[in-house]
N, C-alpha and C positions, 0 to 999 in steps of 0.2 A: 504494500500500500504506500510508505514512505516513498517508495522507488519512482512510482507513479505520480504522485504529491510532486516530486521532485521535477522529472520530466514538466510537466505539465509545469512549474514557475520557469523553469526552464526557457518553455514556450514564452511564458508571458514578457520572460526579460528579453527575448529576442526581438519579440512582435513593440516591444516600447521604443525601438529605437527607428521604428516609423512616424515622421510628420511631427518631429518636434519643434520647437518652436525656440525663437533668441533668447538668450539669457539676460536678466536685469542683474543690475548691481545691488547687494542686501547689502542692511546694514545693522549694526547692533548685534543683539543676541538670537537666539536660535528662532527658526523661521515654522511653523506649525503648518503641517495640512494633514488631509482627510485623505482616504483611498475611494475611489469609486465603494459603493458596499456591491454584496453579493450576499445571497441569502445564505443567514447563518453564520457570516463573516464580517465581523469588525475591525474594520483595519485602519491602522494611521501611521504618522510620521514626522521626521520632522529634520533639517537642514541647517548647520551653524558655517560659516566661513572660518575656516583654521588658520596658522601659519600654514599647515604643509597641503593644503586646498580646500579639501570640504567636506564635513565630516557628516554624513548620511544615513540617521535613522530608521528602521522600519519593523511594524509592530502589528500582529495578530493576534485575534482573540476568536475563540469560538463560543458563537451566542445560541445554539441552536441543538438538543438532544440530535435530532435525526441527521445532522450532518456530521461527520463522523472527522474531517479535519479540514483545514483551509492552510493558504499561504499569501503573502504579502511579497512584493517585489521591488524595488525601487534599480533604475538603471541611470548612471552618469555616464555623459560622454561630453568628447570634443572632437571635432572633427570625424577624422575614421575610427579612433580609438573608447574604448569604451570599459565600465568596469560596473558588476553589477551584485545585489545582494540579496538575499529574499530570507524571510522570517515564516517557517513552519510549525504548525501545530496540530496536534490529534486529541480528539477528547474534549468533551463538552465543557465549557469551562474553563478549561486552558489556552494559554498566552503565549507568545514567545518574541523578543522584540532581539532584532538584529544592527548591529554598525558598522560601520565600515568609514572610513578615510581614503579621498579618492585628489587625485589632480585635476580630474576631469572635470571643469566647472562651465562650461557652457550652456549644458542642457542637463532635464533631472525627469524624468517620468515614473511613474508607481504603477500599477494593476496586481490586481488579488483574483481568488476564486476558493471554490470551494468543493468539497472532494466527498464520495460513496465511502463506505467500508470497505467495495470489491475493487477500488483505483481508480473509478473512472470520476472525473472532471462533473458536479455536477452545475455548478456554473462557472462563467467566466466571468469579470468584470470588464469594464471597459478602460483602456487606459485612460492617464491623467495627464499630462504635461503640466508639472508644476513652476517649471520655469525652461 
């Protein structure tokens, strides 16, 4: 089942680095957003600017007995290059939040979904372009 969980954010970090959009200049402290939802799945996030580029949180929960686990994605890139993260979880209830420290500061997108017992994908989310 994880295997599959996996593949499938897999998917989703792939598919986020379609039709992104320019990056704006942040400033201050850390930057909050939301993930598209997807049933059964709570997801969010959140972006600070580091010294060593950008340091990119990303955080799921599952809200839902009959959904059996979700995951959370966030993808940086610049240019051709690209680095991405994704936060999984199984189990009604449970959470998992992931970070990562990336150079890549141009673009940021997020997409979640949420997952069967037997592997298969029962929705996908739509991606975000958060900057």
């Amino acid at each position: 089942m994880l295997h599959r969980i996996s593949a499938a954010a897999a998917f989703i970090i792939a598919g986020l680095f379609l039709g992104v959009v320019p990056a704006f200049a942040a400033s201050g402290g850390a930057q909050r957003f939301t993930i598209p939802g997807v049933y059964g799945i709570s997801a969010w996030g959140s972006y600070l600017h580091v010294r060593a580029g950008l340091q990119v949180t990303v955080c799921v929960r599952d809200t839902a007995p009959d959904v059996y686990g979700g995951a959370a994605a966030a993808a940086a890139s610049q240019g051709s290059h690209h680095q991405a993260i994704a936060a999984i979880t199984i189990g009604y209830q449970h959470s998992d939040c992931r970070s990562m420290i990336t150079r890549y500061t141009a673009h940021l997108a997020v997409d979640a979904l949420s997952g069967y017992r037997d592997g298969r994908v029962r929705q996908m989310g739509r991606s975000r372009e958060i900057y």
